[in-house]
N, CA and C atoms as a LAMMPS dump frame, in Angstrom:
ITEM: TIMESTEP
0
ITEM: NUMBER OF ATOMS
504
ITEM: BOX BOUNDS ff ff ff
-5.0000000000000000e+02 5.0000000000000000e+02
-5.0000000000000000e+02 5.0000000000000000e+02
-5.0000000000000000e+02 5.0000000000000000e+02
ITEM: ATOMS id mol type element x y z
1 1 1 N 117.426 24.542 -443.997
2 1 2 C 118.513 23.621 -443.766
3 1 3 C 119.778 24.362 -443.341
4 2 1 N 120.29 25.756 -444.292
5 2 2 C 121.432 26.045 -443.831
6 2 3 C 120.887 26.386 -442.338
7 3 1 N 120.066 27.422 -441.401
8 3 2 C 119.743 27.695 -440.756
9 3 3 C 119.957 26.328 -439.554
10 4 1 N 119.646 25.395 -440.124
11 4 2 C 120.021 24.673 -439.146
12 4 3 C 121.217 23.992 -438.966
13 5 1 N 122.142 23.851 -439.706
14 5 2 C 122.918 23.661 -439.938
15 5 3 C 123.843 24.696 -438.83
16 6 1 N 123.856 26.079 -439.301
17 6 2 C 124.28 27.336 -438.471
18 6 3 C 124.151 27.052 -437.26
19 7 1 N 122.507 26.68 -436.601
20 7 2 C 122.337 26.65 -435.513
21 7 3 C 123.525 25.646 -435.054
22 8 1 N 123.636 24.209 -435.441
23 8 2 C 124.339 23.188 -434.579
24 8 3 C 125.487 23.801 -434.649
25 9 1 N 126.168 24.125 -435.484
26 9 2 C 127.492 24.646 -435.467
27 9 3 C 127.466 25.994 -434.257
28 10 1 N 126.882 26.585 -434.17
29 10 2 C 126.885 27.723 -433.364
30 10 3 C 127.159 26.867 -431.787
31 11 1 N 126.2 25.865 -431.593
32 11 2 C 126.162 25.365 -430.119
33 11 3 C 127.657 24.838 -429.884
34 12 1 N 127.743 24.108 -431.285
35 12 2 C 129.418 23.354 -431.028
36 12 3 C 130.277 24.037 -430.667
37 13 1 N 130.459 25.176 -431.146
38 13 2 C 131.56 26.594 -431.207
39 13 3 C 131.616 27.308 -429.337
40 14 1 N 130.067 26.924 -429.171
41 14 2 C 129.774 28.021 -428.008
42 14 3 C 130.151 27.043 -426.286
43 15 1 N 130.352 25.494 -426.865
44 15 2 C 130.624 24.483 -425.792
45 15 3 C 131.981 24.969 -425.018
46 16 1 N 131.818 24.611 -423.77
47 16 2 C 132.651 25.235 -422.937
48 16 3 C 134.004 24.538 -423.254
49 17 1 N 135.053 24.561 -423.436
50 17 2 C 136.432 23.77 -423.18
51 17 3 C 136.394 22.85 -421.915
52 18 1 N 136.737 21.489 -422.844
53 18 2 C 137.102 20.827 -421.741
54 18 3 C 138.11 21.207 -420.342
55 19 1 N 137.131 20.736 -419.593
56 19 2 C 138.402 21.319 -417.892
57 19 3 C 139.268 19.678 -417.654
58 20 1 N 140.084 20.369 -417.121
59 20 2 C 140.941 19.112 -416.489
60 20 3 C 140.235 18.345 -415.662
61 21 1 N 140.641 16.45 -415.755
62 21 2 C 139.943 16.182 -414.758
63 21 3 C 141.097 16.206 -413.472
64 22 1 N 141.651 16.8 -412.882
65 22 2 C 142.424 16.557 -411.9
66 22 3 C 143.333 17.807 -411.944
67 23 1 N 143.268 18.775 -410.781
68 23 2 C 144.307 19.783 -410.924
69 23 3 C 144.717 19.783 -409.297
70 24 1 N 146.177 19.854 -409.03
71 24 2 C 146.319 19.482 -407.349
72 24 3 C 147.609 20.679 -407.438
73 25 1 N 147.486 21.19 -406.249
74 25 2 C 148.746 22.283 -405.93
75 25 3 C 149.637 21.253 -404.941
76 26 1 N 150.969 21.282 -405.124
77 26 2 C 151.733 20.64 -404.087
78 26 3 C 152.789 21.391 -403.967
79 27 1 N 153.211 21.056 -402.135
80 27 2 C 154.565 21.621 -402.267
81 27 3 C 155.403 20.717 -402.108
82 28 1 N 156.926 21.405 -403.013
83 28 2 C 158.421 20.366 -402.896
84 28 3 C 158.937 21.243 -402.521
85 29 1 N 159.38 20.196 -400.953
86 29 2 C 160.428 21.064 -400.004
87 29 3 C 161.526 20.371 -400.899
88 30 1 N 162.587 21.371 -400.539
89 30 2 C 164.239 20.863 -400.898
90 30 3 C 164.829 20.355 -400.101
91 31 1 N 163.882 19.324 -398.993
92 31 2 C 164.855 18.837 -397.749
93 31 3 C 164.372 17.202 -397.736
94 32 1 N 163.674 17.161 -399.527
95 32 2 C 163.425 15.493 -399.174
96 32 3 C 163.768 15.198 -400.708
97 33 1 N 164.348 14.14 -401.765
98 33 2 C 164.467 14.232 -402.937
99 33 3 C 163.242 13.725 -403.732
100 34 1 N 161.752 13.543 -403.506
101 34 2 C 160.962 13.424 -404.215
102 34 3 C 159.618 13.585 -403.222
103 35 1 N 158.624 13.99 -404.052
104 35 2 C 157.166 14.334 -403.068
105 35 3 C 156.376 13.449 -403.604
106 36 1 N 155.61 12.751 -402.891
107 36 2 C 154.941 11.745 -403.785
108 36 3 C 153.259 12.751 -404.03
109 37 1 N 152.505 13.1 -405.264
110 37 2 C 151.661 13.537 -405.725
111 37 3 C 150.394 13.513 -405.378
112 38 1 N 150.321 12.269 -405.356
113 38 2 C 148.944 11.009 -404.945
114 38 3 C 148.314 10.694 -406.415
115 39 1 N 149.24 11.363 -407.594
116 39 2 C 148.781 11.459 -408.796
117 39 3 C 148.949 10.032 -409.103
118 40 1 N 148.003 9.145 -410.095
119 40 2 C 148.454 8.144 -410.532
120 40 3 C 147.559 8.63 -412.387
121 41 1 N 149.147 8.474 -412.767
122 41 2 C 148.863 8.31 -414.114
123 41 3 C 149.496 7.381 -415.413
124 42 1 N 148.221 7.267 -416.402
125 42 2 C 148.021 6.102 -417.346
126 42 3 C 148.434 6.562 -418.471
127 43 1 N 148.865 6.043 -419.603
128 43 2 C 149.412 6.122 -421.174
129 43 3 C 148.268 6.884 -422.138
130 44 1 N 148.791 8.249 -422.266
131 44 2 C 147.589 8.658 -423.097
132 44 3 C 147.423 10.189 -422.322
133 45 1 N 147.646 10.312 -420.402
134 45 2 C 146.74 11.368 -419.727
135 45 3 C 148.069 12.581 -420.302
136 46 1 N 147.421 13.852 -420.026
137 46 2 C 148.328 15.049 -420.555
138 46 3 C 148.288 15.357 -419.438
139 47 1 N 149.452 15.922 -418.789
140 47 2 C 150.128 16.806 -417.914
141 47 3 C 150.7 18.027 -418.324
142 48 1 N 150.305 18.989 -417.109
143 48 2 C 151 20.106 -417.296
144 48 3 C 151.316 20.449 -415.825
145 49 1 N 152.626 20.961 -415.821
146 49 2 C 153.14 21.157 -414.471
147 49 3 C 154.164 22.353 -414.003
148 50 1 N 153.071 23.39 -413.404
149 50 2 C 154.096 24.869 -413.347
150 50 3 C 153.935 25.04 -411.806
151 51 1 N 155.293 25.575 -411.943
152 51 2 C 156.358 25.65 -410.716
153 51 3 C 156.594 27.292 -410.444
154 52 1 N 156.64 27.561 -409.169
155 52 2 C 157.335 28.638 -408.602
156 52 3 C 157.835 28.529 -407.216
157 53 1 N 158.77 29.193 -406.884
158 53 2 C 159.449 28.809 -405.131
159 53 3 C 160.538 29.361 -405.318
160 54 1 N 161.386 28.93 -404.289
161 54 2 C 163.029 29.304 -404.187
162 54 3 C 163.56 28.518 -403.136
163 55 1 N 164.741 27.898 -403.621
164 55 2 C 165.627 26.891 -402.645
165 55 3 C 166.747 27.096 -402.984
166 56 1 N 167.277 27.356 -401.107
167 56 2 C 168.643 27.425 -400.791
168 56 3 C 169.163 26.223 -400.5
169 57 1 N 170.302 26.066 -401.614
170 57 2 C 170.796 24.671 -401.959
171 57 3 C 172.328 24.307 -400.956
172 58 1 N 172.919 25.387 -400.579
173 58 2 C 174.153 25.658 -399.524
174 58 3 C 173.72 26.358 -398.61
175 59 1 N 173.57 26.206 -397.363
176 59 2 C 173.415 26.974 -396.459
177 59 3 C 174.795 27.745 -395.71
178 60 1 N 175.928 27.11 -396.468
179 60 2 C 177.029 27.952 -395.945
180 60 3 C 177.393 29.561 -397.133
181 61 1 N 176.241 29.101 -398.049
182 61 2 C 176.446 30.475 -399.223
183 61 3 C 174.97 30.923 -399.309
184 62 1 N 175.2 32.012 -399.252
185 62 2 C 173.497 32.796 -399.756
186 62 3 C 173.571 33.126 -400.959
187 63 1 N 174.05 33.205 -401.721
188 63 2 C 174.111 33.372 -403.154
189 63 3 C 173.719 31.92 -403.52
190 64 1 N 173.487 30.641 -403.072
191 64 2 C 172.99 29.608 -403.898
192 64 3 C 171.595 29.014 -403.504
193 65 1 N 170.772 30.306 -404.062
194 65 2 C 169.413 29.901 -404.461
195 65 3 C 169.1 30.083 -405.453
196 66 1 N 168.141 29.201 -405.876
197 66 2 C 167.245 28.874 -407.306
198 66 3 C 166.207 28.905 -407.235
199 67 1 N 165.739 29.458 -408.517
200 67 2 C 163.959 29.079 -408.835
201 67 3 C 163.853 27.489 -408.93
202 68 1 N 162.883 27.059 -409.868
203 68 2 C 162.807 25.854 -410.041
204 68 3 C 163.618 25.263 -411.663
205 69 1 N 164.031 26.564 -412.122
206 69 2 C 164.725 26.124 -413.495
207 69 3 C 166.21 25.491 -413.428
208 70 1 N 166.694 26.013 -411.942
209 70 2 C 168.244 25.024 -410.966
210 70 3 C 168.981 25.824 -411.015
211 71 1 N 170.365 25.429 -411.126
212 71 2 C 171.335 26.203 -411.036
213 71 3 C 172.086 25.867 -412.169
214 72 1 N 172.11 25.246 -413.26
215 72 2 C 172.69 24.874 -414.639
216 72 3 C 172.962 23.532 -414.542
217 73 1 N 173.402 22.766 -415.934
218 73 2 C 173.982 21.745 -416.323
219 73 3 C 174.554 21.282 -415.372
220 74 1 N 174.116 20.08 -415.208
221 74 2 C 174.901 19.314 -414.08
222 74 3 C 175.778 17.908 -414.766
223 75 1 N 176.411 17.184 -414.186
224 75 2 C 177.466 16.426 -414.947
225 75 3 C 176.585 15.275 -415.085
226 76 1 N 175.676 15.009 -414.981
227 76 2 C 175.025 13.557 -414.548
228 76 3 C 175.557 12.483 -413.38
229 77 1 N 175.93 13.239 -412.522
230 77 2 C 176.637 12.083 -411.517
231 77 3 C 175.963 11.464 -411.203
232 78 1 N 176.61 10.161 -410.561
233 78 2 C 175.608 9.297 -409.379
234 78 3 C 174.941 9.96 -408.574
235 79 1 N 175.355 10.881 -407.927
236 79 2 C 175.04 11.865 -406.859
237 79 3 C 173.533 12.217 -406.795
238 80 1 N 173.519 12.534 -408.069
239 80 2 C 172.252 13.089 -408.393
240 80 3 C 170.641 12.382 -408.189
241 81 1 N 169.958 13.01 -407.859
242 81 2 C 168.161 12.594 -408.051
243 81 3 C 168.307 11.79 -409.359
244 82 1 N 168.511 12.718 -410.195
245 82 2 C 168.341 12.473 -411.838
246 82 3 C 169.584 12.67 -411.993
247 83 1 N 169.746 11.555 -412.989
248 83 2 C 171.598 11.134 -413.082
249 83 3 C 171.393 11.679 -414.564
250 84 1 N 171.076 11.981 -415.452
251 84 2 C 170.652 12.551 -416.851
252 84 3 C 171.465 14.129 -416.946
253 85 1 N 172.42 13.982 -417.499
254 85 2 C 173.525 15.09 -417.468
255 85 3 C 172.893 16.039 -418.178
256 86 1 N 171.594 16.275 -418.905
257 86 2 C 170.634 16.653 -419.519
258 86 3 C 169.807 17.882 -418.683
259 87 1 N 169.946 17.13 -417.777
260 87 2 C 169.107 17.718 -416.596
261 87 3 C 169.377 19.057 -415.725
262 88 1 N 168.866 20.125 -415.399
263 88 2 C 169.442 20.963 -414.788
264 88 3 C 170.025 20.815 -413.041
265 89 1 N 170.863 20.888 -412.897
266 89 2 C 171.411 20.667 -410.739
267 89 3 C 170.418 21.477 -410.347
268 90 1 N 170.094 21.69 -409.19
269 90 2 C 169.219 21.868 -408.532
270 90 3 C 167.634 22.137 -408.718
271 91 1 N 167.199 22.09 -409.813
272 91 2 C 166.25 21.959 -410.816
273 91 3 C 165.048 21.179 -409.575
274 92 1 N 163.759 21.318 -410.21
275 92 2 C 162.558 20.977 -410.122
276 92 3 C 162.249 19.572 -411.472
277 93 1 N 162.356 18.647 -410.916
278 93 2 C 162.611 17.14 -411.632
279 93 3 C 161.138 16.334 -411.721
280 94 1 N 160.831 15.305 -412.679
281 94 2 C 159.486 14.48 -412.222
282 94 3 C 160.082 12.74 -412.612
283 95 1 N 159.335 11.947 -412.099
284 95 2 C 159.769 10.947 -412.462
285 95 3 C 158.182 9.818 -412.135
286 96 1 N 158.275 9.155 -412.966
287 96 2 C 156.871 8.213 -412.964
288 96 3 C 157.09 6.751 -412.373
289 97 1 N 156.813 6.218 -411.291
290 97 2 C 157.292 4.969 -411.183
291 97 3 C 156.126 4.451 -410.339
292 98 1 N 156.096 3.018 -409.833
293 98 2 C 155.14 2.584 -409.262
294 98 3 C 155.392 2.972 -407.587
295 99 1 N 156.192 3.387 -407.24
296 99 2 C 156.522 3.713 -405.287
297 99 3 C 157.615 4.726 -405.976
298 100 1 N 157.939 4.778 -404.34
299 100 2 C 159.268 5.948 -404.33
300 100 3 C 160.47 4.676 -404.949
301 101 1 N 161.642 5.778 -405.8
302 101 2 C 162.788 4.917 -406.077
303 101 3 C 163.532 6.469 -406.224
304 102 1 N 165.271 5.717 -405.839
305 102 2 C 166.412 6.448 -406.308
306 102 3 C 167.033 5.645 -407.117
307 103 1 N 165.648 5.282 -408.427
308 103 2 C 167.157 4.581 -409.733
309 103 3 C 167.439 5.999 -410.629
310 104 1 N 167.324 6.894 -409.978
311 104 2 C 168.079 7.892 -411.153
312 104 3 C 167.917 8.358 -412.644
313 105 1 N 166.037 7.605 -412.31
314 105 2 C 165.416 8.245 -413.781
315 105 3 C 164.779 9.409 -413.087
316 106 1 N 163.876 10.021 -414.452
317 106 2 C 163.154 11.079 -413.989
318 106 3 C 163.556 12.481 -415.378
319 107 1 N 162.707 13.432 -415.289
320 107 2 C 163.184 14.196 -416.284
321 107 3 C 162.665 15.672 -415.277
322 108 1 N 163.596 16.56 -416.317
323 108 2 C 163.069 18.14 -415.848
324 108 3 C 162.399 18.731 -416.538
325 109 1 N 161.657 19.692 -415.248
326 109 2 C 159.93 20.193 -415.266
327 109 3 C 160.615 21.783 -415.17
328 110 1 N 161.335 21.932 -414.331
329 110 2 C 161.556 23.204 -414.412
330 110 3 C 160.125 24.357 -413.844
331 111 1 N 159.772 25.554 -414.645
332 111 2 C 158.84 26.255 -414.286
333 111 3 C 157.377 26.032 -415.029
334 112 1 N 157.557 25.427 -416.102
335 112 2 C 156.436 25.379 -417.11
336 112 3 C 157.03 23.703 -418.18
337 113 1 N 156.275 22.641 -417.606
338 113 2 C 156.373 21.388 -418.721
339 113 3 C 154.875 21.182 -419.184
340 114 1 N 154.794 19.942 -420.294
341 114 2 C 153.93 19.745 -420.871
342 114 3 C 154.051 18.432 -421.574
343 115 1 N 153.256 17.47 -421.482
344 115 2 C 153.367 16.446 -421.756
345 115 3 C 152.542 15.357 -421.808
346 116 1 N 152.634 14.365 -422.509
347 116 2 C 151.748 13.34 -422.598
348 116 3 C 152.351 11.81 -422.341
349 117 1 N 151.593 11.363 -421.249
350 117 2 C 152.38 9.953 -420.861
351 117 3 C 152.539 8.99 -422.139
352 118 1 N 153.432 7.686 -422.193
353 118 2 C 154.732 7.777 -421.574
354 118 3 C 155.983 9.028 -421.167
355 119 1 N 156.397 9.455 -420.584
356 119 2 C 157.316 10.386 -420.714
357 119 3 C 158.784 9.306 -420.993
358 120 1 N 159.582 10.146 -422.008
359 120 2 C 160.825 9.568 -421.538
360 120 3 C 161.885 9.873 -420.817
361 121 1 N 162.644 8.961 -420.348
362 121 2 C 163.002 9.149 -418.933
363 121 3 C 162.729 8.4 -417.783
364 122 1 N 161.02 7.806 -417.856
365 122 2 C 160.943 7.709 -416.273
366 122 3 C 160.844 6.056 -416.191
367 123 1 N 160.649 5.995 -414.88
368 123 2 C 161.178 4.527 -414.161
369 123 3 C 160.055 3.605 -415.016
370 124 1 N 159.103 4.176 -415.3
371 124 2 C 157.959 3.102 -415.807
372 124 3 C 156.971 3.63 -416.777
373 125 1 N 155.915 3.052 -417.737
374 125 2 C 155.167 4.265 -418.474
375 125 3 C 153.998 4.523 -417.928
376 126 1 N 153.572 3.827 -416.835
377 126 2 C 152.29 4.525 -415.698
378 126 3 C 152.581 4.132 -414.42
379 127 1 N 152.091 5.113 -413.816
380 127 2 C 152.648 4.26 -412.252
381 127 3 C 152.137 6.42 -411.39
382 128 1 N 152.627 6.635 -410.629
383 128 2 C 152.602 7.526 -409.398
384 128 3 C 153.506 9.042 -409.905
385 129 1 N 152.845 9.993 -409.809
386 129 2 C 153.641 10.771 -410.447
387 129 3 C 154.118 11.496 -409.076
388 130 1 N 155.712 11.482 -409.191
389 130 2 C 156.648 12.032 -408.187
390 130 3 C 157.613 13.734 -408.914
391 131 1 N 157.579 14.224 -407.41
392 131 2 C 158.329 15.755 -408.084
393 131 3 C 158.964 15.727 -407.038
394 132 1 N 160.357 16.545 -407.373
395 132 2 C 161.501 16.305 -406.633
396 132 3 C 162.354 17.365 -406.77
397 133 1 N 163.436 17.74 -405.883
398 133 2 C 164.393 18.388 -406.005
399 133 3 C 165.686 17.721 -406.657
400 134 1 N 166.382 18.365 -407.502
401 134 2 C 167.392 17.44 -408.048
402 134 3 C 168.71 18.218 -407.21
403 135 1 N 169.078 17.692 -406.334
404 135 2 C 170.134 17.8 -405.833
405 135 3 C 171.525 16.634 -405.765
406 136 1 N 172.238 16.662 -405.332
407 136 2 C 173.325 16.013 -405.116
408 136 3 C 173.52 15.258 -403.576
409 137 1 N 172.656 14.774 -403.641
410 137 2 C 173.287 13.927 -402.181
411 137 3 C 172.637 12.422 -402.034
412 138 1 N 172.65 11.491 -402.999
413 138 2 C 171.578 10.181 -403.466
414 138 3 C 173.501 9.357 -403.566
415 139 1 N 173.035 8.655 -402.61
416 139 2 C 173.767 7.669 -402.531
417 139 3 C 174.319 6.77 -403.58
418 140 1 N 175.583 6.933 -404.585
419 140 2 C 176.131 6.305 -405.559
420 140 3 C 175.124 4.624 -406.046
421 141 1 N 175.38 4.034 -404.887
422 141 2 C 174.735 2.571 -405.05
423 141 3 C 173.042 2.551 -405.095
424 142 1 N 172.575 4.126 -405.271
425 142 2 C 171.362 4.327 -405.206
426 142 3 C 170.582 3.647 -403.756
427 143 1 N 170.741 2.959 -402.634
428 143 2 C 170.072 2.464 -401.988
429 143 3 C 169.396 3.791 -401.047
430 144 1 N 169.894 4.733 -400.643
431 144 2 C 169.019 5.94 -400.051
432 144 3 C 169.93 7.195 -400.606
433 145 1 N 169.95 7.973 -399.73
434 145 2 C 170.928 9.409 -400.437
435 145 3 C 170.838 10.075 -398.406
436 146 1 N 171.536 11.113 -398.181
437 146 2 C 172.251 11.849 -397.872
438 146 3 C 171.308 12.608 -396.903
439 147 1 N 170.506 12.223 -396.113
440 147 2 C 168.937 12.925 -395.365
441 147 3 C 169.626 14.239 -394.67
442 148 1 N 171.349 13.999 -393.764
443 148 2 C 171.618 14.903 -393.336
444 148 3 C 171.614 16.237 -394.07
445 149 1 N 171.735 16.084 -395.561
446 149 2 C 172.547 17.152 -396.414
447 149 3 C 171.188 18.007 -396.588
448 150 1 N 170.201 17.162 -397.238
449 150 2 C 168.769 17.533 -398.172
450 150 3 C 167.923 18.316 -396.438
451 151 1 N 168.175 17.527 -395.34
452 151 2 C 167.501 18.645 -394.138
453 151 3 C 168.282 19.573 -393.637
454 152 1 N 169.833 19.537 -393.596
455 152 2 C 170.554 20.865 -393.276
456 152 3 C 171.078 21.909 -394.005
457 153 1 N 170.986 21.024 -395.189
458 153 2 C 172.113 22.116 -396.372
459 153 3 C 170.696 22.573 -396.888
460 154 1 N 169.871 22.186 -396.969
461 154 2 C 168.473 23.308 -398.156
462 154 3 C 167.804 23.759 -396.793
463 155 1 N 166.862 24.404 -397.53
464 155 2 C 165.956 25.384 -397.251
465 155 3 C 165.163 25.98 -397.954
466 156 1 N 163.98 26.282 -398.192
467 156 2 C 162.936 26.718 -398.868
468 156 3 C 162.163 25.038 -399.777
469 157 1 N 161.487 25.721 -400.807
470 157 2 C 160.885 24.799 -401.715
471 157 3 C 160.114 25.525 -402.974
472 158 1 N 159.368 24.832 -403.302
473 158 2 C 159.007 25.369 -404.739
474 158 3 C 157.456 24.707 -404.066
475 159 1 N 156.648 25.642 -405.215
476 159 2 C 154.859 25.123 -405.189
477 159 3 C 154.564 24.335 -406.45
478 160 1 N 154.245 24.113 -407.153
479 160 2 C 153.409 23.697 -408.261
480 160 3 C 152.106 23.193 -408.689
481 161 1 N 151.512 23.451 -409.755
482 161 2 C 150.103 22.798 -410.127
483 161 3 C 150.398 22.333 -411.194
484 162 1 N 149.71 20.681 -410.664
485 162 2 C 149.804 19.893 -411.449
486 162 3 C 148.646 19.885 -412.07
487 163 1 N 148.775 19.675 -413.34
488 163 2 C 146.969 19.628 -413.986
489 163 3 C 147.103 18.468 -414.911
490 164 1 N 146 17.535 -414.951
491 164 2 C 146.097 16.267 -415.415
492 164 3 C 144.649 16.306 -416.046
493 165 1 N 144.731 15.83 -417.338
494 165 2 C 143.806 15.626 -418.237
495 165 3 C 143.45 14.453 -418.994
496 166 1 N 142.482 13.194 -418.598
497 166 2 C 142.62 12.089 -418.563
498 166 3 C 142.409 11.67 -419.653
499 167 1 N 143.267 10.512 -420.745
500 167 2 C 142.818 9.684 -421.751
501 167 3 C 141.478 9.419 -421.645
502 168 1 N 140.648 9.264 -422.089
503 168 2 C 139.278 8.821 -422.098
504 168 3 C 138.825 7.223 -422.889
């Protein structure tokens, strides 16, 4: 009996780790304020989402580039992708909603997040998972933002893998 016992336990121990069901590399240029994923996720799935790149956020200064962790505390303006004064300025942002929106939810991902839907923060608790540059040029009344600024003033982008691990 113990012997068998040993045995099942041995197989359990020796089972491979679950893999993600869904792992996608994308890139976010800094010349659009959100990338849409093609991710659609439900209440329950775990995300993990790491970032690397570099974006030039002034093109009249070379000293203002960032990784994806931003350039610090930002005030929460209207201005912003993510109006969440919480949030880092030029930062690598996510936000969950059913389409594209500039209502100014969304939270920061930075280089390394982790999480399990609902997130708080975002426009909805399942819907399309969006990644974005958090910059400053989103139109106060939220209806669009600033296309001249986000295609002339940036440059570069960030990569990331998204890895999604589904409620069952």
């Amino acid at each position: 009996m113990k012997a068998l016992l040993a045995s099942v336990l041995l197989a359990l121990t020796l089972q491979p780790a679950p893999r993600p069901d869904q792992s996608v590399l994308i890139e976010i240029p800094a010349t659009s304020p959100w990338t849409d994923t093609g991710i659609v996720l439900n209440a329950g799935d775990r995300v993990e989402i790491r970032a690397w790149g570099a974006v030039r956020y002034d093109a009249s200064s070379p000293a203002a580039q960032v990784g994806p962790g931003g350039s610090g505390r930002s005030d929460g303006a209207c201005e912003y992708v993510v109006t969440d004064a919480r949030v880092a300025a030029h930062s690598l942002v996510a936000n969950v909603s059913r389409e594209l929106t500039l209502d100014g939810r969304g939270f920061y991902v930075g280089t390394n997040w982790k999480g399990t839907a609902p997130f708080p923060g975002t426009t909805t608790p399942a819907g399309r998972l969006f990644i974005g540059f958090n910059d400053r040029a989103v139109l106060c009344d939220r209806s669009g933002y600033d296309s001249w600024k986000f295609r002339n003033a940036n440059a570069g982008g960030f990569t990331a893998v998204v890895t999604v691990t589904r409620a069952h």
